[in-house]
C-alpha positions as CSV (number, residue, x, y, z in Angstrom):
1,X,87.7,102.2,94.2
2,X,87.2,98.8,93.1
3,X,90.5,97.5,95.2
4,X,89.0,98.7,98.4
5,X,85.5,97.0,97.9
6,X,87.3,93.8,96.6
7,X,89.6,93.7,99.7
8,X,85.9,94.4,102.1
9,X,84.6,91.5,100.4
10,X,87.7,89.4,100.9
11,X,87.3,90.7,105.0
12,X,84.3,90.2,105.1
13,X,84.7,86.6,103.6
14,X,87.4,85.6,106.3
15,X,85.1,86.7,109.1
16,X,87.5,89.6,109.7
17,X,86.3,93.0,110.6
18,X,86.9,96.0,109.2
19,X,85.6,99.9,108.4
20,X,85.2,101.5,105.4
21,X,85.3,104.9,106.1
22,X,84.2,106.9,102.9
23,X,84.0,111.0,101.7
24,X,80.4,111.2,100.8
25,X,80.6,115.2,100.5
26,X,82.7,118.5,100.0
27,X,82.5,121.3,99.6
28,X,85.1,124.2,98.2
29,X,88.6,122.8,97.7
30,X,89.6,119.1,99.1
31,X,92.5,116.8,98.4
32,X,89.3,113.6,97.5
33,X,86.0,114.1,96.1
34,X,82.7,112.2,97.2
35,X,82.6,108.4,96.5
36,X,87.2,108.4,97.9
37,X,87.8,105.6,99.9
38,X,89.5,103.6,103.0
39,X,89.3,100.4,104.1
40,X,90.8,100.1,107.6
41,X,91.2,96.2,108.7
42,X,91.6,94.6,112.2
43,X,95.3,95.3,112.3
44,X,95.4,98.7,111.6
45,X,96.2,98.6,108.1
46,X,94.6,99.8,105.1
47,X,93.9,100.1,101.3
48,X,92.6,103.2,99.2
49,X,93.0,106.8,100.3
50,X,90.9,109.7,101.4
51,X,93.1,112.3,100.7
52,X,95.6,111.6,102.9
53,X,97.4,114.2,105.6
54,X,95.9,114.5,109.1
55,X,92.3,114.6,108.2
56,X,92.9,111.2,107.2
57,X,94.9,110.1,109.7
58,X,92.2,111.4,112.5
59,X,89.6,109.5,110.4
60,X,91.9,106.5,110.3
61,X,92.5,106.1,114.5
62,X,88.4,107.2,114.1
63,X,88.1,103.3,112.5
64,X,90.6,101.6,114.7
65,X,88.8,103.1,118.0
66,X,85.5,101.9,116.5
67,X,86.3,98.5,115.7
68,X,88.4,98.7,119.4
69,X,85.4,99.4,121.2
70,X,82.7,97.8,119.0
71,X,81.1,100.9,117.9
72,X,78.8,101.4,115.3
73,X,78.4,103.9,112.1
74,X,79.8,107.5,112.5
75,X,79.3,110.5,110.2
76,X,82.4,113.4,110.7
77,X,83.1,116.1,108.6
78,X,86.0,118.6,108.7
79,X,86.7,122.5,107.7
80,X,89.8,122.4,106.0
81,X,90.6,125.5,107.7
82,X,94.7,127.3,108.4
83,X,95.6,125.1,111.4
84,X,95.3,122.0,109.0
85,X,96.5,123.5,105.9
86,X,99.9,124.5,108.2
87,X,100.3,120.9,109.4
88,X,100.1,119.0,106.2
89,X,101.0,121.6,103.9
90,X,97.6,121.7,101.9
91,X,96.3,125.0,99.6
92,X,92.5,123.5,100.0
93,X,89.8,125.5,102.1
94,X,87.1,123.4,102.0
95,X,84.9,121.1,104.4
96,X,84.9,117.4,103.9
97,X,82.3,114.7,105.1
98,X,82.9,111.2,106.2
99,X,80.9,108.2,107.0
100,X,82.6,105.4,108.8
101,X,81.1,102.3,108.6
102,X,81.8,99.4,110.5
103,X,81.6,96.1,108.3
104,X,81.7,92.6,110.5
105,X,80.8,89.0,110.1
106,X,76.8,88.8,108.4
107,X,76.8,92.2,107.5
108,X,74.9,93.1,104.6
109,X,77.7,94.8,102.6
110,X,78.9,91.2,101.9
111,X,76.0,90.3,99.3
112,X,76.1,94.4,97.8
113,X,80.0,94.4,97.7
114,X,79.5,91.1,95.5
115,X,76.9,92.7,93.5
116,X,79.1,96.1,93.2
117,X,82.3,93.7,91.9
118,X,80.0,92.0,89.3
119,X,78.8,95.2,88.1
120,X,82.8,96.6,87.8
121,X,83.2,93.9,85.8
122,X,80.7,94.1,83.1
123,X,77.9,92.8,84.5
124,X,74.4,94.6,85.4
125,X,74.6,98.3,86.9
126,X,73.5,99.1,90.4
127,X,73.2,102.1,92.3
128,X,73.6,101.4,96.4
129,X,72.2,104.6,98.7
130,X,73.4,104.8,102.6
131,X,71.9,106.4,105.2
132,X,75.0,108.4,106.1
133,X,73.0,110.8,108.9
134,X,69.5,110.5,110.0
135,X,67.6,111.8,113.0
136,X,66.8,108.0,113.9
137,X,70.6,106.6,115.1
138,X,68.9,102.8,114.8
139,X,68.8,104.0,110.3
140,X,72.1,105.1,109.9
141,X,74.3,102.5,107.8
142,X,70.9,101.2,106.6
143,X,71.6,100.2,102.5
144,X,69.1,100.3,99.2
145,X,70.4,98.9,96.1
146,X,68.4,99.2,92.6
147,X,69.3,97.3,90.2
148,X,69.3,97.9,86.4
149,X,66.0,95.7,85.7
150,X,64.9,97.7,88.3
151,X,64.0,94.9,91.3
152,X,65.4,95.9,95.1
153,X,67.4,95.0,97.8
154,X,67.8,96.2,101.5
155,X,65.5,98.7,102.9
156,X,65.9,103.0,104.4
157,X,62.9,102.4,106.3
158,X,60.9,105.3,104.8
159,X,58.8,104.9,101.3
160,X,60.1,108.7,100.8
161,X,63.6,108.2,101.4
162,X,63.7,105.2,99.5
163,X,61.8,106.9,96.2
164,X,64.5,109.7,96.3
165,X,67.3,107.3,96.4
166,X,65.8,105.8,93.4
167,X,65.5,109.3,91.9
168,X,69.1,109.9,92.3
169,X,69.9,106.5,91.4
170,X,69.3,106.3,88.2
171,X,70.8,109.7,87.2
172,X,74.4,108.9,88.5
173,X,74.8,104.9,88.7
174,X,75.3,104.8,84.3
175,X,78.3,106.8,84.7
176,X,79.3,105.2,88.3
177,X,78.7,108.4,89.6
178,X,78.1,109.4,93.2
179,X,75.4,111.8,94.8
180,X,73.7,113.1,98.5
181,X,70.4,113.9,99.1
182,X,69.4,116.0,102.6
183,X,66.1,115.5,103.3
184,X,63.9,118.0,105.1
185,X,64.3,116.0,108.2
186,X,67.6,116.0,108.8
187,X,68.6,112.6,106.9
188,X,71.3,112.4,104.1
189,X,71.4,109.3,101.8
190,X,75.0,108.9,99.9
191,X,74.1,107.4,96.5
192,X,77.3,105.1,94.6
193,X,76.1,104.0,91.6
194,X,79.0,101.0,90.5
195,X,79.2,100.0,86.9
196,X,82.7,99.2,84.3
197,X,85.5,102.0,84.4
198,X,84.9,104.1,82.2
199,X,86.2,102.9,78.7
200,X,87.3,105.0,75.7
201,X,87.3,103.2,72.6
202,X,89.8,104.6,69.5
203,X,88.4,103.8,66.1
204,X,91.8,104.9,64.6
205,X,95.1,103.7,65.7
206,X,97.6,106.5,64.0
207,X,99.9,109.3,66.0
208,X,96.8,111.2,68.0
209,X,95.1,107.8,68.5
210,X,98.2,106.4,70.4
211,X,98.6,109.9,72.1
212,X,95.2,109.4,73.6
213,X,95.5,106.1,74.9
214,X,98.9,107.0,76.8
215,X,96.4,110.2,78.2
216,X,93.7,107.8,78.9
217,X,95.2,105.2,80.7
218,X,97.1,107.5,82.8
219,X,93.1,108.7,84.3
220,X,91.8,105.0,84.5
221,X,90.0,104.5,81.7
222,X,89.9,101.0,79.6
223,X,91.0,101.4,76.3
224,X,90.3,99.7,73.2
225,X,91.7,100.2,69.3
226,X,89.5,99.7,66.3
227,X,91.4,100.1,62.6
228,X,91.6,97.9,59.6
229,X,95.8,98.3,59.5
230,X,96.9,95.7,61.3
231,X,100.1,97.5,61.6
232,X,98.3,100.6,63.3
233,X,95.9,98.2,66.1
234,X,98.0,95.8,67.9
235,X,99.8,95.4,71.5
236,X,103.2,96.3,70.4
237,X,101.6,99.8,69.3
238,X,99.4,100.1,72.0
239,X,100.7,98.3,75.0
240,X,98.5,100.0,77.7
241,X,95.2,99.1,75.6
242,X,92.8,96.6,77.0
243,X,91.8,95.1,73.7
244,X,93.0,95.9,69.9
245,X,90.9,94.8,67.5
246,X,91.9,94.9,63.6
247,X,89.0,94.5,61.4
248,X,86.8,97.6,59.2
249,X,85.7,99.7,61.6
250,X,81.6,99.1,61.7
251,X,82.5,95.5,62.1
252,X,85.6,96.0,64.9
253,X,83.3,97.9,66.9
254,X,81.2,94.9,67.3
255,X,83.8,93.2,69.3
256,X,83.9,95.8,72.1
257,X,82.3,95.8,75.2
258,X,80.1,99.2,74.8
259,X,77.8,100.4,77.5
260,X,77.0,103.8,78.6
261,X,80.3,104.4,80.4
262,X,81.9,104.4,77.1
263,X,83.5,107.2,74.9
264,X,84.8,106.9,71.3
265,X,86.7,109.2,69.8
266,X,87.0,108.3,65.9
267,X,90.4,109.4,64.5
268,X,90.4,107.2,61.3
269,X,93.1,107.8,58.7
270,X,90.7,109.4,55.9
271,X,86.8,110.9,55.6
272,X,85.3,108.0,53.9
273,X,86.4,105.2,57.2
274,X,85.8,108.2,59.4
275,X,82.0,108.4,57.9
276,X,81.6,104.5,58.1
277,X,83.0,104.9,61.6
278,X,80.8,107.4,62.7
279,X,78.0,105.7,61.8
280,X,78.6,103.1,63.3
281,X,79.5,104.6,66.8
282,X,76.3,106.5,66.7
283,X,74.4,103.5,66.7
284,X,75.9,102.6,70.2
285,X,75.0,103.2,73.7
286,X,77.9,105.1,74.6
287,X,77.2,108.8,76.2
288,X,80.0,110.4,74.4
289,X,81.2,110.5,70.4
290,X,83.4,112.3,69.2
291,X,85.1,113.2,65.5
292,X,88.5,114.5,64.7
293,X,89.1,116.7,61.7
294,X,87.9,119.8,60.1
295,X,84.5,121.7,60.2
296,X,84.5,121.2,56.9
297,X,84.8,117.8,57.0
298,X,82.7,117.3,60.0
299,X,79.5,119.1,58.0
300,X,80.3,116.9,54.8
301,X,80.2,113.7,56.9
302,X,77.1,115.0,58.6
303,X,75.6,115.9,55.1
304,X,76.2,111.7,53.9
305,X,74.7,110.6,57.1
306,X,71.6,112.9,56.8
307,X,71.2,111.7,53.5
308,X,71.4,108.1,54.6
309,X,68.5,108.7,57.0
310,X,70.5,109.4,60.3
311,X,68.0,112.0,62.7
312,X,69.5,115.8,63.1
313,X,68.9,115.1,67.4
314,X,71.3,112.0,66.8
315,X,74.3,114.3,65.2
316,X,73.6,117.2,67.2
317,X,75.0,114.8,69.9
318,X,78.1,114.1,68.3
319,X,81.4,116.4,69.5
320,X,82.8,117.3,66.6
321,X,85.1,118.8,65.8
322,X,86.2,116.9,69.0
323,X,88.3,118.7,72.6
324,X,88.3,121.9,74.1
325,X,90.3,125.1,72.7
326,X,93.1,124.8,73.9
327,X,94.8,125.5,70.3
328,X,96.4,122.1,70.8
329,X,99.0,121.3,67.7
330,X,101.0,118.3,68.3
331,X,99.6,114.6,68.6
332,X,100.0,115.1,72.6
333,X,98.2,118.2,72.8
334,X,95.2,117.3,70.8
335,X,94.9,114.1,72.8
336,X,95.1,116.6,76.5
337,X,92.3,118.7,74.1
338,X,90.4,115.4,73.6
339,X,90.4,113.7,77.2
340,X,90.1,117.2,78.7
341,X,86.4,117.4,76.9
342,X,85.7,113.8,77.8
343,X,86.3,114.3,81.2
344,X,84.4,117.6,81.4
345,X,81.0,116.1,79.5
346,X,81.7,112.8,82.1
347,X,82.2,114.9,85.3
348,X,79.5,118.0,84.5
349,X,81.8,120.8,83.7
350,X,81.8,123.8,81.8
351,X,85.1,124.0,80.2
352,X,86.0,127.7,81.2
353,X,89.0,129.0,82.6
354,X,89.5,127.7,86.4
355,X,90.9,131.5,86.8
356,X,89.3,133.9,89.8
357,X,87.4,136.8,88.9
358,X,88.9,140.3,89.3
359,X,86.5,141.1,92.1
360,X,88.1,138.5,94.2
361,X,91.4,139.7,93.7
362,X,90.6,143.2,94.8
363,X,89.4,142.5,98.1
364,X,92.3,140.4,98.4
365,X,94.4,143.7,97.5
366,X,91.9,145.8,100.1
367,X,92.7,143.8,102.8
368,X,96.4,143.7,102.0
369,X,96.4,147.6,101.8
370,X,97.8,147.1,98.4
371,X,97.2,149.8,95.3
372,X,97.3,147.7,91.7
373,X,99.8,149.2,90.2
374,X,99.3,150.6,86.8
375,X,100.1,148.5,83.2
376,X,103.7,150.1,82.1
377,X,103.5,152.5,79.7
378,X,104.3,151.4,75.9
379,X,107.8,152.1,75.0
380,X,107.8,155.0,72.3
């Protein structure tokens, strides 16, 4: 949501009012997930999304009439129950929460919005928490930020509140993750940690390696290209990449921007460049690394880098062979298998089928005074 916090800073700038209105939780099924966003300005229009449909129309004439009457921050939340689903048309069931907050002239989003936009673009990582509901109206839209050398800014007015926000903090700002916190008192602290996109780096540019970067860019990530063939890591081939770089591949890699928002996936043309170019992403920050090939392979690669004096824990992290099952064969599907399994080790999930258990279904049939009918017969 960079737009929306660049176009709050440029308000804010101007002297111009505005609300960001932002889903800080869900539950069950929504259109947006925590951290979506909308930045409603003083003539009504707006950037970002949170979902769209009614809910986000309500919430929309919610930020008009607050910056109408000179309101201050609100916190809504919605079932996303039959009425709403027959209006716009949606499948979800779930229950969204909003915070609204109104951003004028001196407010102190100005100096974290900066501080966010410097962090999107490579610079130090910081984690902001909100006060999104308290039992104190005069906290609510109070701001901490923690920074990545760990020094402050901003205040939640309570030593507890602000050690959990540092808790949560620094286990979702790496990734640019988002998190809530309810508190036994009735508070709830939204927690945005803002760093780069997330960037997947290719250390092979051949048929799955330009697959993936057409899958990649398509779900906002950066994308680089690492190969020694200058024929296989340039624009022409990759014309959605961020960067090519065409030099061996331990030495390439030292010309990317690598954090731990990153994820390389090393597709080389060969076993001996995809050991040097293992060992070479292993000795970078990123949270993911993956390898393409065999098990075979994959255990005689592990075998040289043992040797070599590379620690069991630092393999064991390694995804290899690299994706999810999805018994992907062509260049397109592997890379689907690949950013499917990036995604899921970046987001938390588990991989598994998405598909309802039988139980559910049965009721479902119960209620409906429906009998499952039997599997035909085989034909003799």
């Amino acid at each position: 949501m960079k737009e929306v916090v660049e176009e709050a800073v440029k308000q804010l700038e101007r002297g111009d009012p505005c609300v960001l209105a932002t889903v800080v939780r869900t539950r069950g099924s929504t259109p947006q997930k925590p951290g979506a966003k909308l930045l409603v300005r003083r003539d009504g229009s707006g950037i970002g999304t949170l979902g769209g449909g009614c809910v986000e129309g309500d919430i929309w004439f919610a930020a008009k009439e607050i910056m109408r009457r000179g309101g201050g921050p609100e916190f809504k939340d919605y079932y996303l129950n039959e009425d709403i689903a027959a209006r716009d048309g949606l499948v979800c069931g779930g229950t969204m929460h909003f915070f609204l907050d109104p951003l004028s002239d001196g407010s102190d989003f100005l100096s974290y919005g900066r501080e966010a936009l410097r962090a999107y673009d490579g610079g130090p990582v910081i984690g902001i928490a909100t006060t999104v509901r308290s039992p104190e109206p005069g906290r609510l839209g109070s701001r901490l930020m923690l920074r990545e050398d760990g020094s402050t800014r901003g205040d939640l007015g309570s030593p507890e509140l602000e050690r959990l926000a540092a808790e949560s903090i620094k286990r979702v700002a790496s990734l640019g993750n988002s998190d809530s916190v309810l508190t036994a008192d009735g508070s709830e602290l939204f927690i945005e940690g803002f760093t780069t996109p997330p960037t997947l780096v290719l250390m092979g540019g051949g048929h799955i390696g330009k697959a993936t970067a057409a899958v990649a860019k398509t779900l906002g990530f950066r994308v680089y290209v690492v190969d020694d063939r200058p024929e296989f890591s340039n624009p022409a081939r990759f014309p959605e990449a961020d960067g090519t770089v065409t030099a061996p591949y331990a030495e390439g890699l030292a010309h990317i921007p690598i954090n731990v928002n990153t994820y390389i996936v090393v597709a080389t043309r060969g076993h001996r460049e995809d050991d040097y170019a293992l060992e070479a992403a292993i000795g970078t920050p990123a949270t993911y690394v993956g390898l393409l090939g065999s098990k075979r392979k994959t255990l005689l690669i592990y075998k040289d880098l043992l040797e070599r004096g590379h620690s069991p824990e630092t393999l064991r992290r390694v995804r290899a062979p690299i994706g999810l099952d999805i018994a992907a064969l062509t260049p397109e599907e592997i890379a689907i298998s690949i950013m499917s399994e990036i995604i899921m080790a970046r987001r938390g999930g588990s991989g598994g089928p998405m598909q309802m258990e039988d139980r559910y279904f049965n009721r479902v049939l119960e209620q409906a005074g429906v009998e499952e009918c039997a599997p035909p017969a085989p034909s003799s």
